[in-house]
C-alpha positions in Angstrom: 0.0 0.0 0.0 1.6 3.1 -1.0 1.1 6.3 1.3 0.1 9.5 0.5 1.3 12.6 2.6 -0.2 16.3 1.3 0.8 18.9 4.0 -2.3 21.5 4.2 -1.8 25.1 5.1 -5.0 26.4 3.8 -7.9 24.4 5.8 -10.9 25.4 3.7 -9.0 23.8 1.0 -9.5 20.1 2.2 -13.3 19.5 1.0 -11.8 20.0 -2.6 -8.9 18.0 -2.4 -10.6 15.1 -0.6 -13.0 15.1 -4.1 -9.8 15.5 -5.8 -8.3 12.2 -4.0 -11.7 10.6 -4.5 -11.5 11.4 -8.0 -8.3 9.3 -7.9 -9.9 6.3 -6.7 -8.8 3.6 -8.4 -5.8 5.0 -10.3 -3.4 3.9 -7.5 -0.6 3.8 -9.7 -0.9 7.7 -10.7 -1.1 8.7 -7.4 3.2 9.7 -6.3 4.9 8.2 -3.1 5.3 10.5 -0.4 9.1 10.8 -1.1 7.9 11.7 -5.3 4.8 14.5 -3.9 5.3 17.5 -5.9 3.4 20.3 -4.0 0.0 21.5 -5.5 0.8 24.2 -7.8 -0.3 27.4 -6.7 -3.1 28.3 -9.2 -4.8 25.0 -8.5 -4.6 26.2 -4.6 -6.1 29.4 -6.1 -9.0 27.4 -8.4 -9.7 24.8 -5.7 -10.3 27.5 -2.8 -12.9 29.3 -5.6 -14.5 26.4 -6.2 -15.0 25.0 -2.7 -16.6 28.4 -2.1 -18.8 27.7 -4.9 -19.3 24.3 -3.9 -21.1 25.9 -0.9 -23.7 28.0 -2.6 -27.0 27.0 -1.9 -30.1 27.2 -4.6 -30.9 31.2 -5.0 -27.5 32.1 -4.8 -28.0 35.0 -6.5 -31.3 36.8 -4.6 -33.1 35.2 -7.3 -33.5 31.7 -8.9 -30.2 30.5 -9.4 -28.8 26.9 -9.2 -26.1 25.4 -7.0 -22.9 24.3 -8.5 -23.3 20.8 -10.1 -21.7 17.8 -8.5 -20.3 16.4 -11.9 -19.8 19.8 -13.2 -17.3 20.1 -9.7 -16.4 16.4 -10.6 -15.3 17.6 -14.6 -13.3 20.8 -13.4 -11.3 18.4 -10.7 -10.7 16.2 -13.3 -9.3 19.3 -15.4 -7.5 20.3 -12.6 -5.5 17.5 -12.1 -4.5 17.2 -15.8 -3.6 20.6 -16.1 0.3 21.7 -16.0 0.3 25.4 -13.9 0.7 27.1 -17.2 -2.3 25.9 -18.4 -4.6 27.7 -16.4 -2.4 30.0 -14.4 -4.3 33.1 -16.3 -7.7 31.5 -15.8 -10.7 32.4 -12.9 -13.6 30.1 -12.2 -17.4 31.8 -12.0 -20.7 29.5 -11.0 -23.3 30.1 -13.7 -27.3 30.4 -12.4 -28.0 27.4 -14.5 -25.5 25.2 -12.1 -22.7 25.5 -14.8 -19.1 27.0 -14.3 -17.7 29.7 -16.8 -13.8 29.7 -16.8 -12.1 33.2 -18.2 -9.3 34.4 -19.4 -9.9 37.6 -19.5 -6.2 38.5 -20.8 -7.4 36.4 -23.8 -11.2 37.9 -23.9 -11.9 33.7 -23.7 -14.7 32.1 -22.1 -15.7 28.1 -21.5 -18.9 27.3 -20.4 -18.0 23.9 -18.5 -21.0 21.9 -18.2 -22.2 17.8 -17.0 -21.2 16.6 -20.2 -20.4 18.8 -22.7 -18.8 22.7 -22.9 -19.4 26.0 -25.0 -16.5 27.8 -25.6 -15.7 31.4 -27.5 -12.3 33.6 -27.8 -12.1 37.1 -29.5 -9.0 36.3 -31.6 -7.9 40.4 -33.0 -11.9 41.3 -33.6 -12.7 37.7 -34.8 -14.4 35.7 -32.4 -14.1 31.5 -32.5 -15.9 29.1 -30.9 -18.0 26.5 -30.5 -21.4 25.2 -28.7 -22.1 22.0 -27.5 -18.8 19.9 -27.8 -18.5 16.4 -25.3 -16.9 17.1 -22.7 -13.7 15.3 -22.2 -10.3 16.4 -20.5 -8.5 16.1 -23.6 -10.9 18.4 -25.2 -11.2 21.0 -22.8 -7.5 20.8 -22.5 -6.9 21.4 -26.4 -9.3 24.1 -26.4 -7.3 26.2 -23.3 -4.2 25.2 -25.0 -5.0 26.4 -28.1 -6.6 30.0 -26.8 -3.4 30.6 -24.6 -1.3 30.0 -27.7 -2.9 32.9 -29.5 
């Protein structure tokens, strides 16, 4: 059995990482020996503290009708997390949509991805042209090209 040591400075911080180890489940040979742990980059810190505070919202968030944070929308942006190098997303945020949905932005990039259950929308302003597109399945390795591609630009 191979033992897994994460030091935790920021308390609020351990709901999301206990989904993120949960979301590991099974995997055991991905997961690093305690003498291999690299420390959690710090913009997954940054995104994981957002989300847990979205994770908390309750319905009506937002005075009005809005939705909590989805459970396998949380479930896909772990999953993003976790396959991300810190370059990937280090210019991103994380915003809960009303309709239970998160929007990542780069607002550097004038980007935004609509990160759904099981598929996302995405559109980037590329010098007064804007690209995008509605609807694709949601994979990592989609998402991932997509974020890679609009930092590239």
């Amino acid at each position: 059995m191979t033992e897994l040591v994460i030091q935790i400075d920021n308390k609020a911080l351990v709901p999301s990482l206990k989904k993120v180890i949960l979301s590991l489940k099974g995997v055991k040979d991905a997961i690093l020996t305690k003498k291999q742990s690299p420390a959690i980059s710090p913009t997954a810190v940054r995104l994981l503290k957002d989300l847990s505070t979205f994770q908390s919202y309750k319905k009506g968030w937002d005075n009005a009708e809005a939705c909590p944070l989805s459970q396998k929308v949380s479930k896909n942006f772990i999953q993003l997390l976790g396959k991300s190098a810190e370059e990937d997303l280090s210019d991103w945020n994380i915003f809960p949509e009303v309709n239970g949905t998160l929007m990542i932005e780069n607002e550097k990039k004038d980007a935004q991805i609509n990160l759904a259950e099981k598929e996302f929308s995405y559109f980037h302003d590329d010098h007064g042209q804007i690209l995008g597109q509605n609807h694709i399945k949601f994979t990592v390795p989609a998402l991932l090209k997509i974020i890679r591609q609009i930092n590239r630009k």
